[in-house]
KOLMARSE-610784 format. One record per residue (C-alpha): residue number from 1; chain; x, y, z. Coordinates in nm, 4 decimals, decimal comma. Layout:
[segu NUM; A; [X; Y; Z]];
...
***
This chain:
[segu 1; A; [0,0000; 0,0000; 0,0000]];
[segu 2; A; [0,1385; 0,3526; -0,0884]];
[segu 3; A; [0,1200; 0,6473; 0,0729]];
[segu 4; A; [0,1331; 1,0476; -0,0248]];
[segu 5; A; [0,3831; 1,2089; 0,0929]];
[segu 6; A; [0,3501; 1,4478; 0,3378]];
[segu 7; A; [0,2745; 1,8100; 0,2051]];
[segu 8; A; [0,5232; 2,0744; 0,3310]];
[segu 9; A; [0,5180; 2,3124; -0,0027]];
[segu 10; A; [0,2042; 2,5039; 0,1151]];
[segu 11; A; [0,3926; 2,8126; -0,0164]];
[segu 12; A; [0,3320; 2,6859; -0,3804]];
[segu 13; A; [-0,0069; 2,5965; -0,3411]];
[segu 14; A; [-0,2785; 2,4469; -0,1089]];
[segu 15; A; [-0,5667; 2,1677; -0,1168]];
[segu 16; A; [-0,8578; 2,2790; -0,2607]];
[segu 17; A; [-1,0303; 2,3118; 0,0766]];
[segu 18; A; [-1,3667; 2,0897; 0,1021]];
[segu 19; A; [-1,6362; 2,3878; 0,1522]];
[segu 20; A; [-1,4835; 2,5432; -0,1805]];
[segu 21; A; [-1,5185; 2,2682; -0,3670]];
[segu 22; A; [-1,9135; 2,2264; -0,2108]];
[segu 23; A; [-1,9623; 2,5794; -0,3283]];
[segu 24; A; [-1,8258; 2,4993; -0,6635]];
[segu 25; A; [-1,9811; 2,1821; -0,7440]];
[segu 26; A; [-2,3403; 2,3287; -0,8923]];
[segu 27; A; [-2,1099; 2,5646; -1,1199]];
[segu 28; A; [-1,9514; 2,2739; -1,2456]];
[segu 29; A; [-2,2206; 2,0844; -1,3626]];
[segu 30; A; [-2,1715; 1,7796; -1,0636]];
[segu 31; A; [-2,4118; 1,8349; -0,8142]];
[segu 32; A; [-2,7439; 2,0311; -0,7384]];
[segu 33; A; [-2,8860; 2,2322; -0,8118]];
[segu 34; A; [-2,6729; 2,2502; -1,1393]];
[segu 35; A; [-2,5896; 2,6211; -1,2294]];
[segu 36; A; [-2,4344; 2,7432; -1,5314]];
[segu 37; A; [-2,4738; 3,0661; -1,7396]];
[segu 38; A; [-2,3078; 3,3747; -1,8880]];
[segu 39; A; [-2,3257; 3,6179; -1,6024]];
[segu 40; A; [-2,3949; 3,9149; -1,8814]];
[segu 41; A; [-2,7147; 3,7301; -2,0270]];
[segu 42; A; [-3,0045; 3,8953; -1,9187]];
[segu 43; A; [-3,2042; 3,5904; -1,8798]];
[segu 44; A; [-3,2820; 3,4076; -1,5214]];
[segu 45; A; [-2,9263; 3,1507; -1,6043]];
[segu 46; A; [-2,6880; 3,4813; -1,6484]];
[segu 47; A; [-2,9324; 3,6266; -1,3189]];
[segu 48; A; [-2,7939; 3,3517; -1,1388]];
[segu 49; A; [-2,4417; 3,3818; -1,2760]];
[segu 50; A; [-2,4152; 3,7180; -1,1992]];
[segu 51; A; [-2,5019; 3,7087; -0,8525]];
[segu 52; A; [-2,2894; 3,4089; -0,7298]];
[segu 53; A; [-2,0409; 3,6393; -0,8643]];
[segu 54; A; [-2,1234; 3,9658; -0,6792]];
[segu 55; A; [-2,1110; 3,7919; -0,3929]];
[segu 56; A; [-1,7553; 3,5933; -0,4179]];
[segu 57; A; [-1,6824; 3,9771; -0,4780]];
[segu 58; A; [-1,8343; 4,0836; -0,1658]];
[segu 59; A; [-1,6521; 3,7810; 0,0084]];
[segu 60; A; [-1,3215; 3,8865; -0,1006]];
[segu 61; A; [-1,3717; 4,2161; -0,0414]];
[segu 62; A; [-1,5116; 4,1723; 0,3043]];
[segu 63; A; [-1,1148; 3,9101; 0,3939]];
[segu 64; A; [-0,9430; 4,2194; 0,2840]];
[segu 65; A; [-1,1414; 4,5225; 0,4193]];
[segu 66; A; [-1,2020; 4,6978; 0,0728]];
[segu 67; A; [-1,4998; 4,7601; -0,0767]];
[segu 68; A; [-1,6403; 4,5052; -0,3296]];
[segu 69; A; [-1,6125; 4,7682; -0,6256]];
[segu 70; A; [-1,2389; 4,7607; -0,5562]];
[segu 71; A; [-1,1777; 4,3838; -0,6360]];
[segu 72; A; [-1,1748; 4,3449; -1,0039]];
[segu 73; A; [-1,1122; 3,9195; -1,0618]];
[segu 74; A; [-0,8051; 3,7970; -1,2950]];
[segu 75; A; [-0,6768; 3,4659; -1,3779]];
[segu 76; A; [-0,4079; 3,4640; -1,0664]];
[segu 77; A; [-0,1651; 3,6163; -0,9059]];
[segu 78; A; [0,0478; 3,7243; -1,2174]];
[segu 79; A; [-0,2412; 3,8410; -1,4316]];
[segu 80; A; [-0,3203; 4,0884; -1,1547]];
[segu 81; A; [0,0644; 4,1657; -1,1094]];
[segu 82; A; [0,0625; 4,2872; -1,4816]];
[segu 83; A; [-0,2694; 4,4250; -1,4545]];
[segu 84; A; [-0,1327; 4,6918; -1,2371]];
[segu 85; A; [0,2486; 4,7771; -1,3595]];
[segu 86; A; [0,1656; 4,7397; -1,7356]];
[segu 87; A; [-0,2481; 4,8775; -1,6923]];
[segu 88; A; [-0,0913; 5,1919; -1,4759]];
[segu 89; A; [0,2085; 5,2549; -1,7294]];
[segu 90; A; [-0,0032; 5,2887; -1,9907]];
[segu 91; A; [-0,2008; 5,5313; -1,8469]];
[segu 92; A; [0,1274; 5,7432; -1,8308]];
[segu 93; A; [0,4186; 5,9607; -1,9603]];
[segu 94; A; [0,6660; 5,6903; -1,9271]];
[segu 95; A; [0,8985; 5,7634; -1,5970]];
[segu 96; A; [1,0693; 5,5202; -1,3340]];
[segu 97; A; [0,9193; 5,2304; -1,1788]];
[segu 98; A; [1,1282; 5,0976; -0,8608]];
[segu 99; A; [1,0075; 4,7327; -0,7590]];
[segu 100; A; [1,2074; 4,5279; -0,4558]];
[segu 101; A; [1,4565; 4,3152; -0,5233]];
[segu 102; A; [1,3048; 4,0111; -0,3840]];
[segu 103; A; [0,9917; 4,0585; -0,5980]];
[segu 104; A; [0,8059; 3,7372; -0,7482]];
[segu 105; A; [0,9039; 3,6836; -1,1260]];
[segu 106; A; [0,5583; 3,7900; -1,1998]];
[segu 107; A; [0,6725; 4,1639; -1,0965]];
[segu 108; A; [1,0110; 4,1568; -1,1855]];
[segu 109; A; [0,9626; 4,0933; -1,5671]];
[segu 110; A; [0,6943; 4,3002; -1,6388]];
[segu 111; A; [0,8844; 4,5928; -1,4763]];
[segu 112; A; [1,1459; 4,5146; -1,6872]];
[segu 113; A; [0,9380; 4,5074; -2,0049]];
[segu 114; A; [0,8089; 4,8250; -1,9185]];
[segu 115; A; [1,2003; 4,9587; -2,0047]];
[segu 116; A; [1,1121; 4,9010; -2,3913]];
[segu 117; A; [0,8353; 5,1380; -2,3981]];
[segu 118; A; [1,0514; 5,4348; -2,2571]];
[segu 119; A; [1,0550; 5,3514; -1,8609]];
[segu 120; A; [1,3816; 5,3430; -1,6618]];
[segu 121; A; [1,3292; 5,0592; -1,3505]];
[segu 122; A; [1,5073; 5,0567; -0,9925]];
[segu 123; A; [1,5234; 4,7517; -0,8107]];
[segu 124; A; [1,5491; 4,8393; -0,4307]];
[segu 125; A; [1,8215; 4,7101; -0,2340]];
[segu 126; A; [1,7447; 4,4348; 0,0768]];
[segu 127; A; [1,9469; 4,4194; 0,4348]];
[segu 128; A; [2,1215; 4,0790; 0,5155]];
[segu 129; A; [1,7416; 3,9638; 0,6839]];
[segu 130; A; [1,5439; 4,0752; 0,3136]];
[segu 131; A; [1,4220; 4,3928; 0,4752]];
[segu 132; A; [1,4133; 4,6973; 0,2686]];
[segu 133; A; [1,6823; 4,8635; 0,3031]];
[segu 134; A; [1,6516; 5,2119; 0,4409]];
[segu 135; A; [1,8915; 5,3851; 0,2531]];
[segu 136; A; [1,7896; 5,2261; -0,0650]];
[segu 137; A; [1,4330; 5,3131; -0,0325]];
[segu 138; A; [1,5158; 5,7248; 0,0384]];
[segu 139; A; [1,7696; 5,6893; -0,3080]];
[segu 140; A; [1,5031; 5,5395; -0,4533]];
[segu 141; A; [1,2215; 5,7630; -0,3611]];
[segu 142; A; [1,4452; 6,0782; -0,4676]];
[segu 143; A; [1,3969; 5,9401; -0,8495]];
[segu 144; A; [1,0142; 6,0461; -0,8318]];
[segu 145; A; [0,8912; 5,7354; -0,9750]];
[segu 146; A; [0,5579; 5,7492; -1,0843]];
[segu 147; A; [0,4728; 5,3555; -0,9769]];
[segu 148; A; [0,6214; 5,1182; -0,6873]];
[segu 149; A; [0,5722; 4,7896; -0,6358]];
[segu 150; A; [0,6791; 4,5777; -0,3226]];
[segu 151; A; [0,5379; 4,2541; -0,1882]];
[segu 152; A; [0,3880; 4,2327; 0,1432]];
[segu 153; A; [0,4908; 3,8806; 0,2612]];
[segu 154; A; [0,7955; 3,7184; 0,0107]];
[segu 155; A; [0,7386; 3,4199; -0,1141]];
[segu 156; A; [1,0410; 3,2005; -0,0035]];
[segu 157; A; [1,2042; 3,3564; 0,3161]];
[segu 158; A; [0,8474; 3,4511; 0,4606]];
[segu 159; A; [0,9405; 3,8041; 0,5448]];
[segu 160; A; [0,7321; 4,0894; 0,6200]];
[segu 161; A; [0,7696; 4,4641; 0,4921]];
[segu 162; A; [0,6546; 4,7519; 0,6632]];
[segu 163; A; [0,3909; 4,8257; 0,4340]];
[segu 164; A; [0,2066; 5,0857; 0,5861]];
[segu 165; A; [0,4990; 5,2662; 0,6003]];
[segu 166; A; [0,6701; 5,2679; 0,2890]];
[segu 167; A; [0,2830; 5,3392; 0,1242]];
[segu 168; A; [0,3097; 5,6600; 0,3207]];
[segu 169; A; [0,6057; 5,7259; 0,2134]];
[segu 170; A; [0,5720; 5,6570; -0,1447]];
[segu 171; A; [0,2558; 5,8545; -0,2011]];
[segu 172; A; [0,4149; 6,1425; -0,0526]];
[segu 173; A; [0,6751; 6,1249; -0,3333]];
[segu 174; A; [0,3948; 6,1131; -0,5926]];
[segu 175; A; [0,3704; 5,7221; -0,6729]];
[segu 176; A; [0,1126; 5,4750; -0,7240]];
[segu 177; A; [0,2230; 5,1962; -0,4954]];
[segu 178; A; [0,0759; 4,8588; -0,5329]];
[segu 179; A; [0,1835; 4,5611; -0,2959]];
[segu 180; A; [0,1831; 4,1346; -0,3875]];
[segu 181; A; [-0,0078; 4,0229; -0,1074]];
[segu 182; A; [-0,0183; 3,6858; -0,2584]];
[segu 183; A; [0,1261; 3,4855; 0,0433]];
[segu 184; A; [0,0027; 3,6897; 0,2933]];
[segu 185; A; [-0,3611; 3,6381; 0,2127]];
[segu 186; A; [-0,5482; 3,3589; 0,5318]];
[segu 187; A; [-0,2198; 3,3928; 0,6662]];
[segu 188; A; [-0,1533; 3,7295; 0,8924]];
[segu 189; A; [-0,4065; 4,0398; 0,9316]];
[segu 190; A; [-0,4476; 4,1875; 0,5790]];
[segu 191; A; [-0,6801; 4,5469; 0,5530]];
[segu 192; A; [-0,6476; 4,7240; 0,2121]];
[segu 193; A; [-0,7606; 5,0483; 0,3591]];
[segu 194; A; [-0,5137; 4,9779; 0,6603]];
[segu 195; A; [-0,1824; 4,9071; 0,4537]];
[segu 196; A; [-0,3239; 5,2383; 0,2920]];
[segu 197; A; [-0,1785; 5,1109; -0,0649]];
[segu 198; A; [-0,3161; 5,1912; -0,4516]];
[segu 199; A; [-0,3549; 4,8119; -0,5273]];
[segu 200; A; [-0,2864; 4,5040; -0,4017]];
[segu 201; A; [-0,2630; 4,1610; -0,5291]];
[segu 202; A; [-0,4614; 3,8616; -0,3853]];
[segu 203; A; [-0,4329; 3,5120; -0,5245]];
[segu 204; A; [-0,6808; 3,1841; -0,4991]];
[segu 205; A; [-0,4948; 2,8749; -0,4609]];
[segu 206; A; [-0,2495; 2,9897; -0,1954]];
[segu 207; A; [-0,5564; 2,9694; 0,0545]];
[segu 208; A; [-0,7339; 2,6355; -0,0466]];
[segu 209; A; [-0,9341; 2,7781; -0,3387]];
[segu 210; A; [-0,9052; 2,7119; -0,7166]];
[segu 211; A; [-0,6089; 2,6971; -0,9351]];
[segu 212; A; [-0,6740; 2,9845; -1,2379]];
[segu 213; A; [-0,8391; 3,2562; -0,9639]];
[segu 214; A; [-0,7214; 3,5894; -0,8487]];
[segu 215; A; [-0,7714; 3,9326; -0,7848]];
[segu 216; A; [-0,6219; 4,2843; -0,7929]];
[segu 217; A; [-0,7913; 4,5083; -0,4850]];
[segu 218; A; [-0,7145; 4,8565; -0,6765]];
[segu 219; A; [-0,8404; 5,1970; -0,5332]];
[segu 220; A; [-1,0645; 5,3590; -0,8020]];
[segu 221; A; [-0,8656; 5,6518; -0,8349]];
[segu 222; A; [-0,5906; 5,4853; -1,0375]];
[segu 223; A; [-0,6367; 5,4737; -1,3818]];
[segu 224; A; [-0,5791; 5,1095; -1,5994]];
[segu 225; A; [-0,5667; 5,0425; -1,9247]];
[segu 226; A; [-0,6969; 4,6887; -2,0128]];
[segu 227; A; [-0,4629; 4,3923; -2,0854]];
[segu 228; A; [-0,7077; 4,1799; -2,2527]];
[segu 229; A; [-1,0213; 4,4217; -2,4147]];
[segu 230; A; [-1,3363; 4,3276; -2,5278]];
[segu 231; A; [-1,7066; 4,2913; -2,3892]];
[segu 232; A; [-1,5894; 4,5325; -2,0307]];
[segu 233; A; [-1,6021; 4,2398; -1,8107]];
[segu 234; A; [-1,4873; 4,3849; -1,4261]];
[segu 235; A; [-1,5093; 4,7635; -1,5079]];
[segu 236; A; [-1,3863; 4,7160; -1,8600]];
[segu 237; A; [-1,0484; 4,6023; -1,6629]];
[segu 238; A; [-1,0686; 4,2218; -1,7701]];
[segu 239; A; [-1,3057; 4,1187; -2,0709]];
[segu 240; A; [-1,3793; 3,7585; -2,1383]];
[segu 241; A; [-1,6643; 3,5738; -1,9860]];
[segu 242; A; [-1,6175; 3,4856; -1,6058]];
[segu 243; A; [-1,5089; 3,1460; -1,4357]];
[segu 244; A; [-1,7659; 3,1361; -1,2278]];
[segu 245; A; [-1,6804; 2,8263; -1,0444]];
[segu 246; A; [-1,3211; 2,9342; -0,9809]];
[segu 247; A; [-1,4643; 3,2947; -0,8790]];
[segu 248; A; [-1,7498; 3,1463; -0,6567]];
[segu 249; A; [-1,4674; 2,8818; -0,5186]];
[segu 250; A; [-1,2393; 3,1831; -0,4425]];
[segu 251; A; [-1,4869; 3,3816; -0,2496]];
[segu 252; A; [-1,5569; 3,0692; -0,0296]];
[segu 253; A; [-1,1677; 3,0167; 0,0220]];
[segu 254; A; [-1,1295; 3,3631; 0,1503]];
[segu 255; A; [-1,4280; 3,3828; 0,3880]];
[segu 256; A; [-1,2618; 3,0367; 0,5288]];
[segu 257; A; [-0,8839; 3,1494; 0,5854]];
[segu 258; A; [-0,9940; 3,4501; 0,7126]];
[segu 259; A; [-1,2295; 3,2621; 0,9836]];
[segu 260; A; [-0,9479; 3,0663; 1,0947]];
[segu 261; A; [-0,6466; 3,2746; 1,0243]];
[segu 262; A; [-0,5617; 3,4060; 1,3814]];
[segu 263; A; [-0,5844; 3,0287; 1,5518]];
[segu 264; A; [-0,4120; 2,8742; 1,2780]];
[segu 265; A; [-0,1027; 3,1425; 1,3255]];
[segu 266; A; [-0,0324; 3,0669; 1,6333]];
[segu 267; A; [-0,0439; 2,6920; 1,5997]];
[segu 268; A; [0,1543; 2,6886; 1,2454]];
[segu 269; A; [0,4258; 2,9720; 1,3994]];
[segu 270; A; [0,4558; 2,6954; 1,6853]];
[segu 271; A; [0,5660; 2,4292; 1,4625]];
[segu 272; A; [0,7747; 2,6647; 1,2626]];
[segu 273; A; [0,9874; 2,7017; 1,5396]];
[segu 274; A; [1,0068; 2,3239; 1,6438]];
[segu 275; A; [1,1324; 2,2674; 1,2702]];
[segu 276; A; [1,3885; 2,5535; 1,3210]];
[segu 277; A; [1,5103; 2,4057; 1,6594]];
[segu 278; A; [1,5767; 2,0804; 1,4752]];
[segu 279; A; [1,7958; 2,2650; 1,1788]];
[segu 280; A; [1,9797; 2,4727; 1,4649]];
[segu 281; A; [2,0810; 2,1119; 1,6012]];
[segu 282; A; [2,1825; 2,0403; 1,2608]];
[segu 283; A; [2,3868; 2,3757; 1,2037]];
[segu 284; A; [2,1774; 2,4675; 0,9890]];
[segu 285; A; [2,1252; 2,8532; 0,8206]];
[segu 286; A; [1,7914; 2,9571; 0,8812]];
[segu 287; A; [1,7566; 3,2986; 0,6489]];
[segu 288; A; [1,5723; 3,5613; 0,7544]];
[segu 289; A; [1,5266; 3,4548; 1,1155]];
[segu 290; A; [1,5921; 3,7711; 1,3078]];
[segu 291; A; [1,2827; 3,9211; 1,0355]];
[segu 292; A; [0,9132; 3,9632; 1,1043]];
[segu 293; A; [0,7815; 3,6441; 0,9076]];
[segu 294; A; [0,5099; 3,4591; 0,7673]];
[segu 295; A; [0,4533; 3,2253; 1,0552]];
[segu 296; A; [0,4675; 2,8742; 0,8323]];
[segu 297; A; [0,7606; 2,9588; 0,6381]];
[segu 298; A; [1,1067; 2,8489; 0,6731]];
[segu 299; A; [1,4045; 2,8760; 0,4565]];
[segu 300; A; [1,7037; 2,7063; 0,5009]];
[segu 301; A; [2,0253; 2,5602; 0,4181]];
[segu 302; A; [2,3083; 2,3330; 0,5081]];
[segu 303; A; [2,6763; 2,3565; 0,4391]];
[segu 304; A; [2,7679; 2,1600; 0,1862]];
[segu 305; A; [2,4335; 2,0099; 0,1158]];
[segu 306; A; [2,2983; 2,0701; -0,2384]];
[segu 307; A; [1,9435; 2,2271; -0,2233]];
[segu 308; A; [1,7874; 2,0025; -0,5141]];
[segu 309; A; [1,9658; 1,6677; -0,3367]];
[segu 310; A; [1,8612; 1,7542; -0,0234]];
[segu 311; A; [1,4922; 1,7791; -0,1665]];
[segu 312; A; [1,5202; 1,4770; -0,3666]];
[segu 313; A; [1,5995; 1,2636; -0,0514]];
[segu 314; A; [1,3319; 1,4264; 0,1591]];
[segu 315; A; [1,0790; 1,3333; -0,1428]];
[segu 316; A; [1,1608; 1,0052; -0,1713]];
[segu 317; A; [1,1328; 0,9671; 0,2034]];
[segu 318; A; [0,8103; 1,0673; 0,2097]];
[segu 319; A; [0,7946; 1,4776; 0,2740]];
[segu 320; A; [0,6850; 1,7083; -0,0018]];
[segu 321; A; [0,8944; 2,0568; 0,0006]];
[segu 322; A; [1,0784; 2,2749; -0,2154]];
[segu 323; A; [1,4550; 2,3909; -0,3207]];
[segu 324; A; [1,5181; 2,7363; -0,3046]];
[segu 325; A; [1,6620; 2,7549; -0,6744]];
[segu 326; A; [1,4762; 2,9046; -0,9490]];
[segu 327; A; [1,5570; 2,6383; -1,1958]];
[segu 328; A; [1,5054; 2,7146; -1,5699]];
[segu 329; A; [1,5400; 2,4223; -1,8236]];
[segu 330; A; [1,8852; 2,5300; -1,9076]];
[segu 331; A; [2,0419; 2,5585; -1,5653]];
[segu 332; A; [1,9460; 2,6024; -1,2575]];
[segu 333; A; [2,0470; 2,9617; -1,0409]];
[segu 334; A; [2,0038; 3,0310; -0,6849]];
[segu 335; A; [1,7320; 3,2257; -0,5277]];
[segu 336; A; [1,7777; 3,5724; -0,6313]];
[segu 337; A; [1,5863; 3,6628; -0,2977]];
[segu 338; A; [1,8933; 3,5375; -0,1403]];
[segu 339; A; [2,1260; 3,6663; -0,3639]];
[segu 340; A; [1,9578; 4,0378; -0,3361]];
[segu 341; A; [2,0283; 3,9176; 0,1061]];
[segu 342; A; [2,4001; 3,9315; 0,0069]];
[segu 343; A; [2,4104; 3,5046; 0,0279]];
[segu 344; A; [2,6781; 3,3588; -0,0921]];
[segu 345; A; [2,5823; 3,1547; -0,4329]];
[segu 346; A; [2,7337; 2,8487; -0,3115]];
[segu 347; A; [2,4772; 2,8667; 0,0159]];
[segu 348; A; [2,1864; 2,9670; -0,1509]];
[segu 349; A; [2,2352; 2,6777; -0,3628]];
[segu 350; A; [2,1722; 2,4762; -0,0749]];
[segu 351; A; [1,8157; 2,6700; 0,0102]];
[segu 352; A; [1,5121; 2,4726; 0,0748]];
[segu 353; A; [1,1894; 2,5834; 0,1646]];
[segu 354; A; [0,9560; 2,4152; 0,3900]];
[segu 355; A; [0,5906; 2,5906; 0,4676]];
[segu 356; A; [0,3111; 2,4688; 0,6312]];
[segu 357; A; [-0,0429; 2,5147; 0,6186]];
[segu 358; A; [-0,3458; 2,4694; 0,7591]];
[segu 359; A; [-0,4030; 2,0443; 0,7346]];
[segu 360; A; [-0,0417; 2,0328; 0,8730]];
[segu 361; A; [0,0061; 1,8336; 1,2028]];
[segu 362; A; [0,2645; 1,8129; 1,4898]];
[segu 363; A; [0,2973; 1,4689; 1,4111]];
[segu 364; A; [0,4036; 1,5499; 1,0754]];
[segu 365; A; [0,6426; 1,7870; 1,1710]];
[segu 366; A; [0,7681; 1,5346; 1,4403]];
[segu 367; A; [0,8176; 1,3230; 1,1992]];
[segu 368; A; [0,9567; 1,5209; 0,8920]];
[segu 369; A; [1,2149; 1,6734; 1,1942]];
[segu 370; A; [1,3696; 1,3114; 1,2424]];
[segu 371; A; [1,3474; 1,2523; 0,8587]];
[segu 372; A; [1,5721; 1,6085; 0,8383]];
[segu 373; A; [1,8130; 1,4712; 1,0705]];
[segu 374; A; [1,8533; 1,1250; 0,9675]];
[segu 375; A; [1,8559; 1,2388; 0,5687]];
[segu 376; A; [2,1211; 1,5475; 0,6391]];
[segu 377; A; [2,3478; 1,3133; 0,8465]];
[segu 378; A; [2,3625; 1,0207; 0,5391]];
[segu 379; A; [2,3936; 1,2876; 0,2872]];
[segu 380; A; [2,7378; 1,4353; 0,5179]];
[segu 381; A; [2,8411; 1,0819; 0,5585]];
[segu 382; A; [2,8497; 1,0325; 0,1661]];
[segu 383; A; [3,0451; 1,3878; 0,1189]];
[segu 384; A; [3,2675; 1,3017; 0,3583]];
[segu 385; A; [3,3586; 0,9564; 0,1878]];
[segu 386; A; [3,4011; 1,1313; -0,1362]];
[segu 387; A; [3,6375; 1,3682; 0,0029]];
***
């Protein structure tokens, strides 16, 4: 008899959680009553469409405290991402755009696209913990630039920015200033009017909802142009008829990490920090430590371990997690979050990511913690015979 391994890649993506999928089923054609319908037909079917989507809109809305007319749906994460940079750019005289330099892919390269079209980009320095770096953000400030982009929670180290703060700071200077708040969504406080930013990012399958749903919370005062025109679906923002299920799945998600959000950070932050005692044993770099972090998320590495090995191993021993490298299909690179940290290449190489989530138990992490130990001391034993 075989057995899944256990899940510790929560970071990437999550279970579709059971009450989504129950809320998605009539959408789908596999339970009743069965819905379907073109939410912009006027007849009773597009009715019915269009109000299981005004209220996944409210839903969303209501886990992020913006209004409902602020949440305009997207494919994911990176459609929203592009949404913002390219839609905002091209409502502009092209100027600077200065993004962090621990920004998701999904950021980074549309930023840099944006440098064809007549736009100079800044990417803004880190500290040794992948904090912004104050110096860096003033310098970069001083250039006036007419967007900003920097991600609430990252993505592989966990850490926090000061978002409030540098919002503040960057409107003062004249900027738009949008924040991914992909990974942060179910899992610390989130409050678009709080954070006090332009736009923010929100994703569906990072908090047990549908793959191919997400959403970009943008105050109505910035102007977008469309990336994909056509019939004016979501304020003329997104055309193309609606995924209902995925949007009606996505409202459900949110409702349900933000119902259990403040329990489950206080458990999951607990069993962060029995992994972490396990890898200090083990001599192991945790980055980012001394940072305000996600409180599932932990990024590590040790000496002389290979990241990708180290993965391998834990995979086949039964425990699902990730390597810190960025691999394309040429060759793979280390993290550039940890290279933008000032890591040396050789130990980001090394980086693996474990994160947690909500269906994670402390028996699991007992058990992946012995796993660590057992797997880390074989793999030393073979480098040191092939020394």
């Amino acid at each position: 008899m075989s057995f899944a391994p256990v899940y510790l890649d929560w970071n990437a993506t999550t279970p579709l959680d059971a009450q989504v999928r129950e809320a998605m089923l009539p959408w789908l054609g596999a339970a009743e009553p069965v819905r379907f319908g073109n939410a912009s037909s006027r007849h009773e079917y597009g009715r019915q469409a269009r109000s299981a989507i005004d209220e996944a809109r409210a839903r969303v809305a209501a886990a992020v405290g913006a209004h409902a007319t602020e949440v305009i749906f997207t494919s994911g994460g990176s459609e929203a991402n592009n949404l913002f940079l390219k839609g905002a750019a091209a409502c502009l005289k092209p100027g600077a755009v200065a993004i962090s330099a621990i920004e998701h892919p999904c950021v980074r390269e549309p930023a840099r696209q944006l440098r064809r079209t007549g736009w100079s980009m800044t990417e803004i320095a880190v500290d040794a913990q992948g904090v912004i770096d104050a110096a860096a953000w003033a310098e970069a400030l001083r250039a006036r630039p007419a967007l900003v982009s920097v991600m609430l929670a990252n993505n592989e180290t966990g850490v926090l920015q000061d978002i409030a703060s540098l919002a503040v700071e960057a409107r003062a200077a004249g900027a738009w200033f949008h924040s991914d708040a992909v990974q942060a969504l179910g899992k610390v406080e989130l409050d678009f009017r709080a954070l006090g930013v332009n736009a923010m990012t929100l994703s569906a399958h990072k908090v047990g909802g549908p793959l191919g749903a997400g959403a970009l919370v943008v105050d109505k005062r910035v102007e977008l142009a469309p990336l994909i025109a056509g019939g004016g679906q979501e304020r003329g923002l997104r055309s193309g008829t609606e995924n209902v299920a995925a949007i009606v799945g996505f409202g459900v998600a949110c409702e349900q990490a933000s119902a259990r959000r403040a329990a489950q950070a206080q458990r999951l932050a607990q069993l962060r920090d029995e992994i972490e005692s396990g890898l200090a044993a083990l001599g192991a770099t945790v980055f980012s430590r001394a940072a305000q972090r996600l409180p599932n998320t932990i990024f590590f590495a040790v000496d002389n371990i290979d990241g990708e090995t180290l993965v391998g191993k834990l995979d086949r021993a039964g425990f699902a997690c990730a390597s810190g490298s960025a691999c394309s299909s040429a060759q793979p690179e280390p993290s550039h979050t940890l290279l933008a940290m000032g890591v040396d290449p050789l130990v980001a190489r090394g980086a693996v990511r474990v994160s947690l989530g909500h269906g994670t138990t402390a028996d699991e992490v007992g058990r992946f913690a012995g796993t660590l130990s057992r797997v880390v001391e074989e793999l030393k034993t073979l480098a040191s015979v092939a020394g």
